[in-house]
ZAKOL-385631 format. One line per 3 residues: their letters; for each residue x, y, z of N, C-alpha, C. Coordinates in steps of 0.1 Angstrom, whole numbers. Example, Ala and Ser with C-alpha at 12.3 -4.5 7.8 and 13.67 -1.06 7.14 Angstrom:
2
AS> 132 -57 78 123 -45 78 132 -33 78 | 128 -22 71 137 -11 71 129 0 79;
This chain:
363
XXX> 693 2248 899 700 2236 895 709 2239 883 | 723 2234 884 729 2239 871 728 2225 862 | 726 2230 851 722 2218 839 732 2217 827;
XXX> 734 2210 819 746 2208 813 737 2203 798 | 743 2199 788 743 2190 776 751 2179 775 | 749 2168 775 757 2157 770 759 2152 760;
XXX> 770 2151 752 778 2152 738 780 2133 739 | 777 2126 730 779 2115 729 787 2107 718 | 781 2112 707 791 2113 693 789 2099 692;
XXX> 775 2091 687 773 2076 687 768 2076 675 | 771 2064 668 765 2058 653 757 2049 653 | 754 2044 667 750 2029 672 733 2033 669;
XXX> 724 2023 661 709 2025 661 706 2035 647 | 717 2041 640 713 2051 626 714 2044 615 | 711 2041 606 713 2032 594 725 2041 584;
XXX> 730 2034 579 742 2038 573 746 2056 572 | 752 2060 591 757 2073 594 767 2076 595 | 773 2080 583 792 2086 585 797 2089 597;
XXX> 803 2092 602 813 2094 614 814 2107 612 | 813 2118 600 815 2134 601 798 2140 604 | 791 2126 596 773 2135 600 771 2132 615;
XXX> 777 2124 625 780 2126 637 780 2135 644 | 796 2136 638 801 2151 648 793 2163 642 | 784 2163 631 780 2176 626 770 2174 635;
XXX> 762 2165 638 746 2166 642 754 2175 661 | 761 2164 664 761 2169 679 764 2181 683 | 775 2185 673 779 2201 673 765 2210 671;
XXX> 759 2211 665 745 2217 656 739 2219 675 | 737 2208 681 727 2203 689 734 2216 703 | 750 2214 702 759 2221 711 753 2234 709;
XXX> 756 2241 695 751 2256 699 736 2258 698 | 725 2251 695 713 2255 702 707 2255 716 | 721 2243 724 720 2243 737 730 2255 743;
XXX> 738 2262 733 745 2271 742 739 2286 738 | 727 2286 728 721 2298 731 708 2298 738 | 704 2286 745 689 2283 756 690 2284 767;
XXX> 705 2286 774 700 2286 786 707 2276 795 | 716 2264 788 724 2252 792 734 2259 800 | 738 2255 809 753 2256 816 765 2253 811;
XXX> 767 2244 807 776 2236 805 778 2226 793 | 783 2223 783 785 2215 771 799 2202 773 | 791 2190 772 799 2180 784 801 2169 772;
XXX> 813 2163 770 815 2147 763 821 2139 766 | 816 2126 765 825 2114 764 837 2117 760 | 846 2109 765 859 2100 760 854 2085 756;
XXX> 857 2080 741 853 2068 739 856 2067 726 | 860 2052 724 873 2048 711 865 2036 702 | 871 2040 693 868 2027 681 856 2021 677;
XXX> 842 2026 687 831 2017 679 823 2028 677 | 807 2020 673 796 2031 669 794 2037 682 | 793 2025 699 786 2031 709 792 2050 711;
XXX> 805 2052 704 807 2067 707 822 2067 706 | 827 2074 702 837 2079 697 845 2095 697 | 846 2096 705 853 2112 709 866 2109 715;
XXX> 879 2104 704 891 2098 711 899 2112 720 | 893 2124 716 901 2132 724 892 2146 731 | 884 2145 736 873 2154 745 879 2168 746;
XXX> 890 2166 754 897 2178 757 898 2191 745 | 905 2181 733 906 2187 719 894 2193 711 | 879 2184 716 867 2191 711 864 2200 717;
XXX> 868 2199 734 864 2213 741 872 2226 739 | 880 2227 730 893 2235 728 886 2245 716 | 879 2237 707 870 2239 698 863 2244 700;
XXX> 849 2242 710 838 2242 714 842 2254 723 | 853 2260 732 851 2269 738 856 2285 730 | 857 2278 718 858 2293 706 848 2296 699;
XXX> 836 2284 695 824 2283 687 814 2287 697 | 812 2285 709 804 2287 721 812 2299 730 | 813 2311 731 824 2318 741 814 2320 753;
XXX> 803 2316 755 794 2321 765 786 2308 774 | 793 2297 774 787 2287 783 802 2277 786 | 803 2273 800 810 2259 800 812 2250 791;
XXX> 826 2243 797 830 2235 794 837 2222 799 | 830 2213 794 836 2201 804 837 2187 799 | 846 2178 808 847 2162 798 842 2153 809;
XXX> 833 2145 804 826 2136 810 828 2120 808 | 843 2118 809 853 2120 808 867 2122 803 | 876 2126 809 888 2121 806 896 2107 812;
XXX> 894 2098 803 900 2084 814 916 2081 813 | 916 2082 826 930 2086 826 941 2076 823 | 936 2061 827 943 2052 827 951 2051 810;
XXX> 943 2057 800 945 2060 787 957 2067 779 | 958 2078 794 964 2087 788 978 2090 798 | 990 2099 793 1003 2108 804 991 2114 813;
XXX> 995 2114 826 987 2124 832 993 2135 830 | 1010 2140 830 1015 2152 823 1008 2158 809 | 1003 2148 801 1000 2159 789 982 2160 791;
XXX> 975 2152 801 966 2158 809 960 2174 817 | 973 2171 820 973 2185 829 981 2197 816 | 988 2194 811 990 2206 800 979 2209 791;
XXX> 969 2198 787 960 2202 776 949 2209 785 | 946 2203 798 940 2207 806 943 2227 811 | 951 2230 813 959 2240 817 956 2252 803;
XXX> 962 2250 790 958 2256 777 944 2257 776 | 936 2248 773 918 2246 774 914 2261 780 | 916 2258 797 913 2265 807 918 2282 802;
XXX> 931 2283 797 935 2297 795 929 2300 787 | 923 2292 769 921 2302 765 905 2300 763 | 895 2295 777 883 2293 775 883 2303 792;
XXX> 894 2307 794 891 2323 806 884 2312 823 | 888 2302 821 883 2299 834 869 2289 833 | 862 2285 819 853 2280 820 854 2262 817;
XXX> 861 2257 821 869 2242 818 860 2238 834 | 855 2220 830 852 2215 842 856 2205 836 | 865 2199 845 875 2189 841 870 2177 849;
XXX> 863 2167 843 858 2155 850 871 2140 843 | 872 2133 854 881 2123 853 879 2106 853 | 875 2098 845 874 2086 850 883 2076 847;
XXX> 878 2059 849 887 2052 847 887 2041 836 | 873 2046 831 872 2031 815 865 2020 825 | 859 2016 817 853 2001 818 847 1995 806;
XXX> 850 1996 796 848 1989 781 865 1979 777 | 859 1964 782 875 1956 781 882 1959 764 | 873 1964 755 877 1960 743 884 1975 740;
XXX> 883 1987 747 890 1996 750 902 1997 753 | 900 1987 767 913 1986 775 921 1974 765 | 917 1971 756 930 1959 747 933 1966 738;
XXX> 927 1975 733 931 1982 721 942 1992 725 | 942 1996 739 951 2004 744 963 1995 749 | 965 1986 751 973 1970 755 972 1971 770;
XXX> 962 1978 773 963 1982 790 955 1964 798 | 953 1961 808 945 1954 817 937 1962 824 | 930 1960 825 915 1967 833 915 1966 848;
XXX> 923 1957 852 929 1953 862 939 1965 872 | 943 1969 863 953 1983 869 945 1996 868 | 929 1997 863 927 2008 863 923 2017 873;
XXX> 922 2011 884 917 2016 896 934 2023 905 | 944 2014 907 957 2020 904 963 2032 898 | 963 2031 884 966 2041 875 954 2051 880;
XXX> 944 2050 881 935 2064 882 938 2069 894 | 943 2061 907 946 2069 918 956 2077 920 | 968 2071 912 977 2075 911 978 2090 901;
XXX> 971 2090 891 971 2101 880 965 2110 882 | 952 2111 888 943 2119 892 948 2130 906 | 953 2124 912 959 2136 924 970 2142 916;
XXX> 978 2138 907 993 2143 900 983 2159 890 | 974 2150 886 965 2161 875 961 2172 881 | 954 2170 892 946 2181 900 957 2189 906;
XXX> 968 2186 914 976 2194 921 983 2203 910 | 987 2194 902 995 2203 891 983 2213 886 | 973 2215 884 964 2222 881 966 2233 889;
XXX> 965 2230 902 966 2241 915 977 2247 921 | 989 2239 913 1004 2248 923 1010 2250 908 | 1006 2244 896 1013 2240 887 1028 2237 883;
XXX> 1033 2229 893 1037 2214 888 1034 2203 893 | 1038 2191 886 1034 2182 883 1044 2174 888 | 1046 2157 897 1055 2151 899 1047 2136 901;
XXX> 1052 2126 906 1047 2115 905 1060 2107 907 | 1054 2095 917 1067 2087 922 1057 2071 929 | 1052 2063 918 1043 2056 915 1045 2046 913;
XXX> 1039 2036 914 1035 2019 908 1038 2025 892 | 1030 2034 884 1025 2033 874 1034 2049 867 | 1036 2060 878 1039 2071 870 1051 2076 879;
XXX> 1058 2075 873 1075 2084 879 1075 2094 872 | 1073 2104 872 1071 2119 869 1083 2127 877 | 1091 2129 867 1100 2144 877 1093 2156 879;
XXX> 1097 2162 887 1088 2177 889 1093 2182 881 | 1080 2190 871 1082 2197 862 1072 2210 864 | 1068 2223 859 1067 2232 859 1054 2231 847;
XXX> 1041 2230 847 1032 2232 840 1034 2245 829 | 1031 2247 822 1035 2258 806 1025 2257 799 | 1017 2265 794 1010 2278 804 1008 2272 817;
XXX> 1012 2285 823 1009 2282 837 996 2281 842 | 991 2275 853 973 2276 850 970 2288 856 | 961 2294 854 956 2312 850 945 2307 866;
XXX> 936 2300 866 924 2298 877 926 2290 886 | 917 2293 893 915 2281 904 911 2269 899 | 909 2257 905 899 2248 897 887 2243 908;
XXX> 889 2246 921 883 2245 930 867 2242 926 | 863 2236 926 849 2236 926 846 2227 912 | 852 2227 903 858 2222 889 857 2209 886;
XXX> 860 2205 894 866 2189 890 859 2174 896 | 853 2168 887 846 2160 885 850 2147 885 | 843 2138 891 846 2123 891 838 2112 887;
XXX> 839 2105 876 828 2092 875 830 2084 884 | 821 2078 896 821 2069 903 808 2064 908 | 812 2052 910 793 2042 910 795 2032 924;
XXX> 811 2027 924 814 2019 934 819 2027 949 | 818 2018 958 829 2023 972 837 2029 973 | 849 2020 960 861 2026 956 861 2039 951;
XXX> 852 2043 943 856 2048 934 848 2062 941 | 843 2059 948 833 2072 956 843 2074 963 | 857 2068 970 863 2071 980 873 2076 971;
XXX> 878 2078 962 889 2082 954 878 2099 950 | 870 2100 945 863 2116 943 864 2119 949 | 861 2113 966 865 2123 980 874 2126 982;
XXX> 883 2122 980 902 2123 980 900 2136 973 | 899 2135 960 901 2142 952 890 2160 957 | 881 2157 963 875 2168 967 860 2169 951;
XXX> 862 2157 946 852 2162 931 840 2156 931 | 831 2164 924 816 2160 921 817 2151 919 | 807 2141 921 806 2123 922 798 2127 904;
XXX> 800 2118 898 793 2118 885 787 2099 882 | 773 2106 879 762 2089 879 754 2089 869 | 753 2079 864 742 2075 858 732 2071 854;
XXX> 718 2075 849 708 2076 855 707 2062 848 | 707 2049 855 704 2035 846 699 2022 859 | 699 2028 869 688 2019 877 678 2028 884;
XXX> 670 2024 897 665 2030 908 676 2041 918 | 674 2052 919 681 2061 930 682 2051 944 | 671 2048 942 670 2043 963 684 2033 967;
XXX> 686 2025 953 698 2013 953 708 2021 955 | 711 2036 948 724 2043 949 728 2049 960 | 719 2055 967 716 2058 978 728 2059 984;
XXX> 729 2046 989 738 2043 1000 752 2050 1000 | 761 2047 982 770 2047 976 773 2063 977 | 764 2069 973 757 2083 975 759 2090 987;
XXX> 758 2084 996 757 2091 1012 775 2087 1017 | 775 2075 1012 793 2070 1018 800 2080 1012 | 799 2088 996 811 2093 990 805 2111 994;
XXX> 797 2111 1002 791 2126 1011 797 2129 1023 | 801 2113 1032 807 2115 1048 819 2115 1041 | 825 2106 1033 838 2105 1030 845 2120 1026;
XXX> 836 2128 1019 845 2140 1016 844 2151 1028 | 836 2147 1035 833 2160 1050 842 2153 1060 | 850 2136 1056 858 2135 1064 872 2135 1059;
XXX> 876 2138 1046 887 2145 1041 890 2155 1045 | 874 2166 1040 885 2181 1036 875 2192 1046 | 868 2183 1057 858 2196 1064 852 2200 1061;
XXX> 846 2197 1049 836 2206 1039 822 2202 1040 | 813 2206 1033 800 2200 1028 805 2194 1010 | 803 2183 1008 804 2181 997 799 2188 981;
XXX> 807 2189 970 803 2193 960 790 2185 954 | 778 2193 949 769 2188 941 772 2171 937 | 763 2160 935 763 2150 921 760 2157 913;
XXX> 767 2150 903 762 2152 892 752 2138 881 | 742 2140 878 740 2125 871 737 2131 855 | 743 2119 845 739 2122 836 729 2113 829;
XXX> 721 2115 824 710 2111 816 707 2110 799 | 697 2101 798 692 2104 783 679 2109 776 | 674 2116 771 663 2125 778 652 2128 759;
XXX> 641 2121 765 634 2124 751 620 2134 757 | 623 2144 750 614 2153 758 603 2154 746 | 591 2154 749 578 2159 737 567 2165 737;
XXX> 557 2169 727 545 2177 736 534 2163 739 | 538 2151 740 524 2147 744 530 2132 750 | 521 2123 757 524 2112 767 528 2101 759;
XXX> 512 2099 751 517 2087 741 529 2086 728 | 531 2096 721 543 2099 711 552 2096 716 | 555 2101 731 571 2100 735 575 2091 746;
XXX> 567 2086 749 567 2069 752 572 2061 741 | 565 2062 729 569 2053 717 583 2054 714 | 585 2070 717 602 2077 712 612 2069 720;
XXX> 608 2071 734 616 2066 748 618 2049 743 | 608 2044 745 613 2031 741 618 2024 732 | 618 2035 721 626 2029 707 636 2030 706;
XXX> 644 2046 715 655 2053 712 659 2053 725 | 654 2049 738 662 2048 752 668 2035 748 | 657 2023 745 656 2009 740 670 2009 734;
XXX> 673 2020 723 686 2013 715 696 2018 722 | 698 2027 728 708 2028 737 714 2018 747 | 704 2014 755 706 2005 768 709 1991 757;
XXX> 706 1991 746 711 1977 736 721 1985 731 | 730 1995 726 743 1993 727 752 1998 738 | 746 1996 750 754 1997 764 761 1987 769;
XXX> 748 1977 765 748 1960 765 764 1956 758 | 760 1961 748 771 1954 734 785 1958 738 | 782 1973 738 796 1979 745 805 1973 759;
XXX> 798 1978 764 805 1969 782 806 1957 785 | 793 1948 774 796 1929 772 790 1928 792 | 776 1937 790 771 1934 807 765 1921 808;
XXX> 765 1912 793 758 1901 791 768 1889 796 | 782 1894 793 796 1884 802 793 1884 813 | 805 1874 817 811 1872 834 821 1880 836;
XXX> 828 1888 830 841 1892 832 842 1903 845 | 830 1908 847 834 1917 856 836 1910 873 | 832 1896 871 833 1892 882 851 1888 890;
XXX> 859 1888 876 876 1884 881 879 1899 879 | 878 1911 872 879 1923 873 877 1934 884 | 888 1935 887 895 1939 903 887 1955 904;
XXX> 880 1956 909 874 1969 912 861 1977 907 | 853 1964 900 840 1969 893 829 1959 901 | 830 1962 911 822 1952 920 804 1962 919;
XXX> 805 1972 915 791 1977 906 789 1979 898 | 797 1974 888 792 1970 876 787 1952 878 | 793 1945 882 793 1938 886 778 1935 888;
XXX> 774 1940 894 752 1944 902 751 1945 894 | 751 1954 885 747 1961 873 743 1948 864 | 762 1938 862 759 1929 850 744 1915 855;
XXX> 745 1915 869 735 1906 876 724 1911 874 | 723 1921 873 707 1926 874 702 1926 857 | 710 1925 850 708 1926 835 706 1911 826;
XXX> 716 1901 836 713 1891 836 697 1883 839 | 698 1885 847 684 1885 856 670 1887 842 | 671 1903 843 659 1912 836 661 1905 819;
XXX> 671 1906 814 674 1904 796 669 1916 793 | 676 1922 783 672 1932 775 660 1941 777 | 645 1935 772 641 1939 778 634 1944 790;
XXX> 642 1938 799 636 1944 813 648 1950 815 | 657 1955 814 669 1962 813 661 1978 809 | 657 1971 795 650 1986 789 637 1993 800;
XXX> 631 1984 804 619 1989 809 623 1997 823 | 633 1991 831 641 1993 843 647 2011 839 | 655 2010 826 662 2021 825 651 2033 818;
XXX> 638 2032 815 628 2039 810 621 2046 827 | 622 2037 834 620 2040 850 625 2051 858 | 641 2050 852 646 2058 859 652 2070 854;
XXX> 650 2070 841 654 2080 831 640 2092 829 | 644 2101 824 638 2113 821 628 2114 806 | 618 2113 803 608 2111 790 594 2112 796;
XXX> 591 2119 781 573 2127 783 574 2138 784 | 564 2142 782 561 2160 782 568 2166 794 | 573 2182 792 578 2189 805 573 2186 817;
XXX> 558 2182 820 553 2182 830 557 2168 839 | 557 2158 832 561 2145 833 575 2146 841 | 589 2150 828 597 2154 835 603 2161 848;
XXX> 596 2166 853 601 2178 860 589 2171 872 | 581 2159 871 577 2151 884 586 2144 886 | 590 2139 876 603 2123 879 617 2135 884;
XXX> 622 2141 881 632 2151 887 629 2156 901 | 616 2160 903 613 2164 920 612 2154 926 | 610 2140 919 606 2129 928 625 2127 930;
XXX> 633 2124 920 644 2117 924 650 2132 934 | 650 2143 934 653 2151 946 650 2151 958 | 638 2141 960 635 2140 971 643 2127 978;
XXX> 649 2117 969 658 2107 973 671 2108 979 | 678 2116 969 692 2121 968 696 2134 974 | 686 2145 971 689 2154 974 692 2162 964;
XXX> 699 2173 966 702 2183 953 715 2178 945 | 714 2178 931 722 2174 921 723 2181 914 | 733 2183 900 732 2191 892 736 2177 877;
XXX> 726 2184 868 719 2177 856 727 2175 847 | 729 2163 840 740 2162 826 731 2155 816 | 721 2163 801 713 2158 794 715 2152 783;
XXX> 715 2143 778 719 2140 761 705 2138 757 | 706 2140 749 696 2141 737 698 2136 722 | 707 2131 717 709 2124 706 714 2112 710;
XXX> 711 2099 710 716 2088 710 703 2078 706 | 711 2068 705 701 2056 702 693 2055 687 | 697 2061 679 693 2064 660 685 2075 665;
XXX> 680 2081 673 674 2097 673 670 2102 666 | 663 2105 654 666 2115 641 670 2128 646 | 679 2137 640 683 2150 646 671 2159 647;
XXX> 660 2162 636 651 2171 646 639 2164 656 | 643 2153 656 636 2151 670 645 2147 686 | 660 2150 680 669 2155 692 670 2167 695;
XXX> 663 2179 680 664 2194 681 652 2194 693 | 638 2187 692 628 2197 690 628 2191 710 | 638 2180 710 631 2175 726 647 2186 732;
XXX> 654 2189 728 664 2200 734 659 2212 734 | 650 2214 722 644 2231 726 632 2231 734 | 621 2221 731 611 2216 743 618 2223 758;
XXX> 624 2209 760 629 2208 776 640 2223 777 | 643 2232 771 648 2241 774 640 2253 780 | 627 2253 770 618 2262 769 610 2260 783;
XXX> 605 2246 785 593 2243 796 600 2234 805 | 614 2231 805 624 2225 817 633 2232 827 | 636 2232 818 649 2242 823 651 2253 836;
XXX> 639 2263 824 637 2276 832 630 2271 852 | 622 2264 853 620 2257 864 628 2248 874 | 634 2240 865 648 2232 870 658 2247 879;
XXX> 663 2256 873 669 2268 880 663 2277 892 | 647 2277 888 641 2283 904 637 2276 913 | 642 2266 908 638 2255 927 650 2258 936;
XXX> 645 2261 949 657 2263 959 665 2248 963 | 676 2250 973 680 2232 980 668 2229 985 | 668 2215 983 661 2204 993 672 2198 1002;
XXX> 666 2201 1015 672 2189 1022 678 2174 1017 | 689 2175 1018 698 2164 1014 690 2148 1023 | 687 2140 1012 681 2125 1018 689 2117 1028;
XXX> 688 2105 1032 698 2098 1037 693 2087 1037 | 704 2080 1040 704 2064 1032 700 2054 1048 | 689 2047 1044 687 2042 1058 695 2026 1062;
């Protein structure tokens, strides 16, 4: 299984935490996960509040692939509706040349409305702009140039500089949770990317449509999921239960805050018809059964614990490959160190010697 680090860069749940003891803690957390054993070192895109703040991912991985020269690199995501897809694909392109090929370029579309106002965008076009942007990015990646003749992007053909050095084949990553949006990854040929925040069995379905849909694009077997998680690893049952619920607890309370899953808005908002479930089922539960729901399906407890709830959700989905955070939710940093070197030490190594499982199916 390839396994990753998840970079979040959050203030939400710490009592009075600068914005530089932030980025110091998660960086710190980066290279002890890039001398254990991690695959890959992965971050948000996300603007203006405590829930997390990495206004430019790409730029940190630029960083991160000169501090780290011996593990991946990747953005979980870049949302594109945000951004030129031209200067996408050039920061993209640079990254890639001088990180030698180790760039995994994941792409999504935003769903925080207070995002999309601060950018003067509507949320409404983001399903649009991401279809549109996201084939312009990837091809220019692969022929390098770039054109576009769009609702949203009129691009002349231009000539990418640096030219891109690699393939990206295998590379390229998608957040998607809905129909839509599992049918736009398949297009794209990219890893579906999820989040570990209900039951697998519900995903299932969503899971298996964005598996036929890419075997009926491109002939292929589909690329890996990816899911990413939030993960309090410890040596004992009772301790990190307490941890899990205090510090998963503040997380899924500023998920809440952030996305506003406690509104109606996602119900006139053109293309979040699972978020939408999401905000009903949260409605429903309130907070706390939100937390308890997301304690269910998330990863906490000693390595042994872990690595049953991981074989168990393998046997639903099938083979995936792993995206972990470990600092969020007020966390103290060495008890984000000691559950990253834990789960490195007594996770990891095991997570990598399991063969495929037979791929599940959605009944």
């Amino acid at each position: 299984m390839d396994v990753g680090m998840m970079m979040v860069f959050a203030s939400y749940g710490w009592e009075n935490c600068p914005d530089n003891r932030v980025w110091e803690e998660e960086i710190r957390l980066a290279r002890v996960a890039a001398d254990s054993g991690f695959d890959c070192l992965w971050s948000a895109e996300h603007h203006f509040n405590d829930y997390s703040f990495v206004p430019d991912n790409i730029n940190l991985m630029t960083y991160l692939t000169a501090l780290c020269p011996d593990i991946d690199v990747g953005t979980a995501a870049v949302i594109l509706p945000w951004h030129d897809p031209l200067r996408v694909a050039e920061n993209a392109a640079v990254l890639d040349m001088l990180s030698k090929g180790r760039l995994r370029l994941g792409l999504g579309r935003g769903l925080a409305r207070r995002e999309f106002a601060a950018f003067r965008l509507s949320m409404d076009e983001s399903r649009g702009r991401f279809d549109e942007a996201a084939p312009m990015i990837v091809n220019a990646l692969k022929t390098g140039f770039i054109e576009g003749d769009g609702r949203y992007y009129k691009q002349p053909r231009i000539e990418i500089r640096p030219r891109p050095q690699h393939s990206f084949d295998g590379r390229i990553y998608a957040v998607a949770s809905s129909e839509d949006s599992v049918d736009s990854a398949a297009k794209l040929g990219a890893h579906v990317v999820m989040f570990t925040d209900r039951p697998w069995e519900m995903r299932l379905p969503v899971i298996e449509r964005g598996r036929e849909l890419h075997r009926k694009y491109h002939g292929t077997e589909p690329p890996h999921l990816m899911i990413t998680e939030f993960c309090v690893c410890g040596p004992t049952l009772a301790e990190t239960e307490e941890e899990a619920r205090k510090y998963q607890g503040k997380f899924v309370e500023s998920n809440f805050h952030h996305y506003e899953f406690l509104g109606e808005h996602f119900k006139t908002v053109k293309g979040y018809d699972s978020y939408q479930q999401k905000a009903e089922i949260a409605r429903q539960a309130g907070l706390e059964g939100a937390i308890t729901g997301f304690m269910q399906a998330a990863s906490w407890g000693p390595p042994d614990k872990i690595l049953r709830g991981i074989e168990a959700r393998r046997k639903v989905i099938g083979d995936f490959e792993s995206n972990v955070a470990f600092r969020f939710g007020g966390i103290p940093y060495d008890v984000a160190e000691r559950s990253l070197k834990l789960f490195a030490k007594e996770v990891l190594p095991v997570l990598k010697s399991w063969g495929p499982v037979t791929t599940a199916k959605a009944a």
